[in-house]
Wavefront OBJ file of the C-alpha trace (Angstrom):
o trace
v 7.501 11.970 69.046
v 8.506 15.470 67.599
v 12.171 14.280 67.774
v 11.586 11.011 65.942
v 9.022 12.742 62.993
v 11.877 15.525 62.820
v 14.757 12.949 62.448
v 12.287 10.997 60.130
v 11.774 13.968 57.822
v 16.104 14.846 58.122
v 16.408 11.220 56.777
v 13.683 10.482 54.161
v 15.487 12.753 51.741
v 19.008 10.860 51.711
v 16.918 7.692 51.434
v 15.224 8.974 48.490
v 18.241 10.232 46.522
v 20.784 6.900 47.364
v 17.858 5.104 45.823
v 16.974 7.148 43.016
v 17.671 4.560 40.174
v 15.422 2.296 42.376
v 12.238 3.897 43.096
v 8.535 5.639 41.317
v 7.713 8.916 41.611
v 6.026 8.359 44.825
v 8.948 6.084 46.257
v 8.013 2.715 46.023
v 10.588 -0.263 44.916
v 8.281 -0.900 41.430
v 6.088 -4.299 41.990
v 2.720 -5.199 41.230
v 0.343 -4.941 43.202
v -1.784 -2.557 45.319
v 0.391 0.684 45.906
v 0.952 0.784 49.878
v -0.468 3.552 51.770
v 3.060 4.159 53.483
v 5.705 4.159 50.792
v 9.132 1.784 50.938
v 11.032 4.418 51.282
v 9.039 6.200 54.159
v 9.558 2.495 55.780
v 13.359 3.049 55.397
v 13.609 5.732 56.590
v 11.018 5.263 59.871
v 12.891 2.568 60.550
v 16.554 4.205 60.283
v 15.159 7.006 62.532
v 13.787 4.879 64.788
v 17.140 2.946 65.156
v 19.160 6.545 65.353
v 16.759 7.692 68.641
v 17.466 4.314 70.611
v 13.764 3.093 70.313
v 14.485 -0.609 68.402
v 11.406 -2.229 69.501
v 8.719 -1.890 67.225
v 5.773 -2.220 70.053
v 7.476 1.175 71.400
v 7.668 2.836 68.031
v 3.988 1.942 67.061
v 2.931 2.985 71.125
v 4.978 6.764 70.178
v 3.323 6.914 66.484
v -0.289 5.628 67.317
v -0.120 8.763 69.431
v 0.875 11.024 67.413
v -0.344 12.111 63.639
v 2.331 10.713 62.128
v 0.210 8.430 60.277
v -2.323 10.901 59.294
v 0.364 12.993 57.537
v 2.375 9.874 55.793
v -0.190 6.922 55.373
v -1.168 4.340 58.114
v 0.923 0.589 58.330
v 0.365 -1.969 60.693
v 3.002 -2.977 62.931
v 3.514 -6.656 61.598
v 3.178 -5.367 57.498
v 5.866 -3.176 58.550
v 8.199 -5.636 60.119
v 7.327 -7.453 57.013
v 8.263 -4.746 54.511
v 11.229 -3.594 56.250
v 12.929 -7.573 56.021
v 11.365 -7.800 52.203
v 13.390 -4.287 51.595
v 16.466 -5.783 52.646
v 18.415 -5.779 49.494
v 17.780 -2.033 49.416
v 19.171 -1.172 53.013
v 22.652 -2.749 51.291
v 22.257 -0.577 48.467
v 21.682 2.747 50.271
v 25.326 1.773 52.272
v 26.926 1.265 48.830
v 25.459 4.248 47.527
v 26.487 6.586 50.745
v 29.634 4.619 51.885
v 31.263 5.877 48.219
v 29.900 9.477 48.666
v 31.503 9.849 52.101
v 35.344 7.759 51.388
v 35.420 8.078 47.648
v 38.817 6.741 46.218
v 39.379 5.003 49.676
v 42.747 2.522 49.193
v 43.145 1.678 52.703
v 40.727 -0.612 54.909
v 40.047 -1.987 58.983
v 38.420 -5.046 58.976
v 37.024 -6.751 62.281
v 34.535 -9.104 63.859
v 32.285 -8.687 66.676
v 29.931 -11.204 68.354
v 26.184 -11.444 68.069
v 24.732 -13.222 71.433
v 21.020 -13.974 70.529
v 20.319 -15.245 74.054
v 22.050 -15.788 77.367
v 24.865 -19.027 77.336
v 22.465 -21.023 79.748
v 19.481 -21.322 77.350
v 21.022 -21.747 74.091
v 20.576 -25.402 74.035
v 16.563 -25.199 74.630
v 16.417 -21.772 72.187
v 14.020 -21.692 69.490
v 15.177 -18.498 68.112
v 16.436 -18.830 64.364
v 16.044 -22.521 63.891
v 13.992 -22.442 61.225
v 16.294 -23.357 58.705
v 19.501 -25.332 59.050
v 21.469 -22.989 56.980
v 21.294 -20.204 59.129
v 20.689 -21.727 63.029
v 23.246 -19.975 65.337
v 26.117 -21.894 66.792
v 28.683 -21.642 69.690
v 31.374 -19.566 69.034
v 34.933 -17.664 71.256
v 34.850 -14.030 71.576
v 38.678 -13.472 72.423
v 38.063 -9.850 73.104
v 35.875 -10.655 75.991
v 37.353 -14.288 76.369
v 33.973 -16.101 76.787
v 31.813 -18.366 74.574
v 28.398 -17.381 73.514
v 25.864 -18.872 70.909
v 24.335 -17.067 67.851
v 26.467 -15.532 64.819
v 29.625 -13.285 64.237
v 29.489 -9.722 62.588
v 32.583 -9.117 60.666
v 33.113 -5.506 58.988
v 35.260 -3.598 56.990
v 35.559 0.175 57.653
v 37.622 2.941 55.868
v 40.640 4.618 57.649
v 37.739 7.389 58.203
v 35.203 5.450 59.663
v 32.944 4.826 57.018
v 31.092 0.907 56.742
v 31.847 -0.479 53.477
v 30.889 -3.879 53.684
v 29.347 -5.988 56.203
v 28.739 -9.877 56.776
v 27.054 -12.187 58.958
v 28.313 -15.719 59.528
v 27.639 -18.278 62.250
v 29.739 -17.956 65.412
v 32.273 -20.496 65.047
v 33.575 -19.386 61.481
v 37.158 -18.280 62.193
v 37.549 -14.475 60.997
v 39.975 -15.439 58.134
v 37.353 -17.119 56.252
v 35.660 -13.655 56.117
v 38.696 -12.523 53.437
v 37.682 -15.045 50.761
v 34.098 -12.453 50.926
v 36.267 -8.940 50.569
v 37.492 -10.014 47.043
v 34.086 -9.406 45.731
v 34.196 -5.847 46.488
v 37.853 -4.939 47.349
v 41.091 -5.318 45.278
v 44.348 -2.857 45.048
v 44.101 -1.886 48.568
v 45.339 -2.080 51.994
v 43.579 -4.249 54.580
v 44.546 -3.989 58.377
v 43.430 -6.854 60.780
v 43.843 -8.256 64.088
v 45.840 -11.820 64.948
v 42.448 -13.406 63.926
v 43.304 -12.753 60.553
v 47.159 -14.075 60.103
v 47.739 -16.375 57.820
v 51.206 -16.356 55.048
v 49.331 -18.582 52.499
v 45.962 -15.796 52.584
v 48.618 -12.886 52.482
v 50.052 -13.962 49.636
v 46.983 -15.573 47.809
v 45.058 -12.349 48.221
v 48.484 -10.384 46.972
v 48.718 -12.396 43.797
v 45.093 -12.247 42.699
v 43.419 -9.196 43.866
v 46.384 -6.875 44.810
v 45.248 -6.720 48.554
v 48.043 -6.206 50.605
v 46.833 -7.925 54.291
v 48.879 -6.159 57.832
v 48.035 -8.266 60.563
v 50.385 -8.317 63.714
v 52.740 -11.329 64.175
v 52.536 -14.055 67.221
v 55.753 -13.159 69.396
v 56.744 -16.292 68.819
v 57.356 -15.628 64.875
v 60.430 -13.441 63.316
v 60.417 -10.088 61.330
v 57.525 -9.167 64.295
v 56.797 -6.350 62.854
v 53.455 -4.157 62.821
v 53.457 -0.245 62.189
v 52.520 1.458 65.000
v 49.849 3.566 63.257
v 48.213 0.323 62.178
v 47.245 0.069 66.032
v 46.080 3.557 66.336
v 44.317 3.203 62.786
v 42.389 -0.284 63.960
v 40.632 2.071 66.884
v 38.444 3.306 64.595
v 36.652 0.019 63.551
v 36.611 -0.361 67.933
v 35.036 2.963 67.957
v 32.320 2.294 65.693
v 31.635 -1.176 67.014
v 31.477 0.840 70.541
v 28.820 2.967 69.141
v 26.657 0.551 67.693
v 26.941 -1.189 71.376
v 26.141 2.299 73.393
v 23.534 4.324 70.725
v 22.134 1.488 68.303
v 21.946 -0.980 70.934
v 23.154 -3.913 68.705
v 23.038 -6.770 71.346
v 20.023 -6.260 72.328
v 17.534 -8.842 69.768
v 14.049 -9.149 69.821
v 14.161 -11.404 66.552
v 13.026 -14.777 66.213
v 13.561 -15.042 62.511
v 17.289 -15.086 61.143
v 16.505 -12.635 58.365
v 14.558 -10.117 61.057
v 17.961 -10.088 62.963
v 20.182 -9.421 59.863
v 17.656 -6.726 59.024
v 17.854 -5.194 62.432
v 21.508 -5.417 62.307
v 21.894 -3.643 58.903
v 19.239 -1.412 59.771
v 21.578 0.146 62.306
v 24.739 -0.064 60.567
v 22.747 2.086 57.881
v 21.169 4.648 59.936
v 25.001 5.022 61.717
v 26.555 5.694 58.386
v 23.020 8.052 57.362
v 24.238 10.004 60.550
v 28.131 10.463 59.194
v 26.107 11.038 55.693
v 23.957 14.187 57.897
v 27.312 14.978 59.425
v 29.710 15.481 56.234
v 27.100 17.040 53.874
v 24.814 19.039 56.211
v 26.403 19.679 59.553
v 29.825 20.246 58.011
v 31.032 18.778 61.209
v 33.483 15.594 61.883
v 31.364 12.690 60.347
v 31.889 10.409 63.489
v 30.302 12.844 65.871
v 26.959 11.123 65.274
v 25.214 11.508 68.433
v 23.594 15.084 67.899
v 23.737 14.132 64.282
v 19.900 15.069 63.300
l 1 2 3 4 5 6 7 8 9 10 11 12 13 14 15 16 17 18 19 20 21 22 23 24 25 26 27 28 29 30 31 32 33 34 35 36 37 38 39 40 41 42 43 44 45 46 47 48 49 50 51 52 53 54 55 56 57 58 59 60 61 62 63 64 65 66 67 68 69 70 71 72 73 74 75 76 77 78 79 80 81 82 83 84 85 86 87 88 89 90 91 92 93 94 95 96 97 98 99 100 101 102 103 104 105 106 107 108 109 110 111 112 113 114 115 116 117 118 119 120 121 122 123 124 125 126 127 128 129 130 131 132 133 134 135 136 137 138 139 140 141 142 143 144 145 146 147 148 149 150 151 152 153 154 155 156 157 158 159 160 161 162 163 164 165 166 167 168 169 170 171 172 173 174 175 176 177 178 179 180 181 182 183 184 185 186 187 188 189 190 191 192 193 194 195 196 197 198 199 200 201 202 203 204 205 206 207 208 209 210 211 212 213 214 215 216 217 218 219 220 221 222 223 224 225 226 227 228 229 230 231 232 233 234 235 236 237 238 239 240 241 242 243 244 245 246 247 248 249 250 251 252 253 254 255 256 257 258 259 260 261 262 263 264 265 266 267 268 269 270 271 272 273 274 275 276 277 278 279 280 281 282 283 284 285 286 287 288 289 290 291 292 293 294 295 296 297 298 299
């Protein structure tokens, strides 16, 4: 538990300051209502802590805290009001990796972008699955993972990273959008840059559309059956990174494993982890004065 409160405490005040502009004095989002007993951001940032020591099930978290006097010193929640709170502050996760993604890359001209799969259950039970189907806009499908050439049902995670490593912007889509289709969502936030992507992202007409408008020049290797083959060979080494961090979200944040049932509880879990990754680089840069990637021993 000591590791988790001491992580918890590291955390709480890089929550509070990326959300400055968004929080009371006592660090709730302003709403009416009965002031909470455990304030949003102390639900942030349990939750990013939680994700950064490897314990993402909740019934394990509350099992380590109801032992403990956590809750005497911070205010008492319930395990299903925080699950609740945590997808309700959803919008704020997103605005804590704007706020710490600029701090960390500022000026940043030159991007990786990449996909990665989301299985929410094993191939042989997606068709009798309940999980997600709530609502027709966001049920999982059946989608290719070429990197691991297999098929697998539930949703697609596609990312854009800096040269350095840093998350600026991430999207989930159903499994069987192809990865191009991700570039029409980078103009929102992107524009005079560089973007380096795999095959899954070639296309002349995109290239050239996203040129014209936006000034985003796209590098994505050619088919060997197409001239001018070309592709820098730093590109290669550069696109490790993105591998790197998908690898770590794998290995530390446990990212395939999902205990939701709810689309928006897995989106939440999934940015929750992406954010407390990037609050570790944040620790790393600013505190540690150590390599930013070197998250492990981060807090």
């Amino acid at each position: 538990m000591r590791n988790i409160e001491n992580t918890f405490m590291k955390i709480l005040p890089i929550v509070e300051t990326a959300l400055k502009s968004s929080i009371d004095s006592e660090g709730n989002i302003p709403k009416t209502g009965k002031k909470p007993k455990l304030s949003d951001i102390k639900v942030i940032a349990l939750s990013l802590a939680a994700e950064f020591m490897s314990v993402d099930s909740e019934n394990r978290l509350f099992n380590i805290l109801n032992h403990s006097s956590f809750f005497d010193q911070h205010g008492h929640i319930e395990r299903s009001v925080f699950n609740r709170r945590k997808r309700h502050l959803y919008h704020y996760y997103n605005k804590i990796l704007d706020s710490l993604s600029m701090q960390l890359a500022p000026g940043e001209d030159a991007f990786i972008i990449d996909s990665f799969p989301i299985e929410i259950c094993r191939f042989a039970r997606a068709k009798r699955a309940k999980i997600c189907q709530y609502n027709p806009d966001t049920t999982p499908t059946f989608g290719y993972c070429p990197a691991q050439d297999n098929t697998y049902f539930g949703y697609k995670l596609h990312a854009a990273c800096s040269i350095t490593g840093v998350f600026h912007q991430v999207t989930i889509s159903k499994a069987h959008v192809a990865d191009i289709h991700y570039l029409q969502d980078i103009r929102d936030n992107f524009s005079n840059c560089i973007l380096i992507g795999d095959k899954g992202y070639l296309s002349h007409d995109v290239q050239m559309d996203l040129f014209n408008t936006d000034g985003i020049r796209l590098f994505t290797p050619k088919r060997s059956n197409q001239k001018n083959n070309q592709y820098p060979k730093v590109f290669r080494k550069l696109r490790k990174r993105i591998e790197t961090l998908f690898s770590q979200l794998c290995d530390q944040f446990m990212i395939k494993r999902n205990y939701a049932k709810e689309f928006m509880g897995l989106a939440t879990r999934i940015l929750s982890k992406i954010v407390s990754l990037t609050v570790a680089q944040y620790q790393n840069r600013f505190v540690n004065n150590q390599n930013i990637n070197s998250i492990k021993y981060a807090f």
